[in-house]
Legacy VTK file of the C-alpha trace (Angstrom):
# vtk DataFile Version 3.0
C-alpha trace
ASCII
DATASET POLYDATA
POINTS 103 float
-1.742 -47.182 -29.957
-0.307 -48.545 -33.255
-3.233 -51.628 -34.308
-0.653 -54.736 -34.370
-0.673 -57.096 -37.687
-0.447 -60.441 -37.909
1.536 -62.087 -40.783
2.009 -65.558 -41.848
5.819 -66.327 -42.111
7.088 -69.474 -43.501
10.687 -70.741 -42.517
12.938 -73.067 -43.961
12.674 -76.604 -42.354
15.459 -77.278 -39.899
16.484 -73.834 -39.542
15.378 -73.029 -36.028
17.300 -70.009 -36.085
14.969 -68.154 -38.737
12.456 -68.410 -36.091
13.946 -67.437 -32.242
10.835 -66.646 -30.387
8.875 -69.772 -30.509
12.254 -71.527 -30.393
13.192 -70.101 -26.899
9.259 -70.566 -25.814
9.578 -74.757 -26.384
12.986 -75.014 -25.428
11.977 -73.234 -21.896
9.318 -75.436 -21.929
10.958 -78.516 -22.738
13.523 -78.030 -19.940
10.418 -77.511 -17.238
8.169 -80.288 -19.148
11.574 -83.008 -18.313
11.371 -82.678 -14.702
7.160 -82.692 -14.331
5.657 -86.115 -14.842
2.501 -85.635 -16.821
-0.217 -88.032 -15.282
-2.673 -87.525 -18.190
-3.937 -84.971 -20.838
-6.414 -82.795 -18.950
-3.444 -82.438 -16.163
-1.305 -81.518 -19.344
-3.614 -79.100 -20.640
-3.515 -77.390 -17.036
-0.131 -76.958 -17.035
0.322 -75.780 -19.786
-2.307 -72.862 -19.414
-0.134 -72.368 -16.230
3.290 -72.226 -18.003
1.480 -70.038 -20.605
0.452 -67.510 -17.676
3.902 -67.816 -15.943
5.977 -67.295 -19.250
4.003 -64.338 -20.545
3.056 -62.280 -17.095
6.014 -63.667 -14.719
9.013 -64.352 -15.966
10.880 -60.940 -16.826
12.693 -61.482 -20.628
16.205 -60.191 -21.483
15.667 -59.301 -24.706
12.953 -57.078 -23.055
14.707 -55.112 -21.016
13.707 -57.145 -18.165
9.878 -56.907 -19.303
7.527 -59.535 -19.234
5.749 -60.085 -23.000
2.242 -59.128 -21.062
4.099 -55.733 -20.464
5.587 -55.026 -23.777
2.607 -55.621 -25.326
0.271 -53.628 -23.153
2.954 -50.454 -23.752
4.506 -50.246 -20.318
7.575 -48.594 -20.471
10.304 -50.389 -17.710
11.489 -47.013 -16.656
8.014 -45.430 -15.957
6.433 -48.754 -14.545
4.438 -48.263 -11.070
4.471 -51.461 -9.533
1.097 -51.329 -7.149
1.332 -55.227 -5.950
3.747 -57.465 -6.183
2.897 -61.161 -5.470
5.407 -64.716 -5.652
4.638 -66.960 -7.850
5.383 -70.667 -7.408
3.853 -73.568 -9.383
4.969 -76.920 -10.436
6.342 -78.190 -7.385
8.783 -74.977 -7.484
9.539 -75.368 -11.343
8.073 -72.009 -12.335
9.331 -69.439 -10.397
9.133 -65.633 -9.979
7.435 -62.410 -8.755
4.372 -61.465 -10.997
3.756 -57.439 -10.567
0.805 -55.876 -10.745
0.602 -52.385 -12.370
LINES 1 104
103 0 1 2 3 4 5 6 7 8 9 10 11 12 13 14 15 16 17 18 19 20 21 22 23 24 25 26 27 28 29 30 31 32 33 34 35 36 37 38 39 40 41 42 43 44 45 46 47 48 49 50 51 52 53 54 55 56 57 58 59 60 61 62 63 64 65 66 67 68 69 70 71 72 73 74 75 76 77 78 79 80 81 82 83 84 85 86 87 88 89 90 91 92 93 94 95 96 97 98 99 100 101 102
């Protein structure tokens, strides 16, 4: 496995473009975050540990080939993929949605 490094990458301010990743992440976010009242900050800090969980090992990615980000960067290759378990996923109140495999 080829040892991943980390780099510190500086982009232009007001240029959300130069940086599409994080962008997509806190838009997605955003749109969920609109529609959940947040009661206080240890509530926010759970669900946002859940929204971390559902947007990296539930919700499949385009731009991944239908991959989640847990699979890409564990190596799993969509075409050779053995599903063992697959389990629904539902949390805020039907917000975060999907079916979470298990390999």
């Amino acid at each position: 496995m080829t040892p991943y490094r980390l780099r510190l990458t500086r982009t232009e301010l007001h240029c959300p473009w130069q940086n599409g990743r994080i962008e997509r992440f806190f838009g997605t976010l955003k749109d969920r975050l609109d529609l959940r009242p947040v009661l206080d900050g240890a509530q926010l800090d759970k669900d946002l540990a859940t929204f971390r969980f559902w947007y990296n090992r539930v919700r499949p990615h385009q731009n991944l080939d239908g991959c989640t980000p847990s699979e890409v960067w564990r190596g799993v290759d969509p075409l050779k993929r053995r599903v063992r378990l697959r389990r629904w996923f539902s949390a805020w109140d039907g917000l975060l949605l999907g079916e979470r495999y298990l390999l």
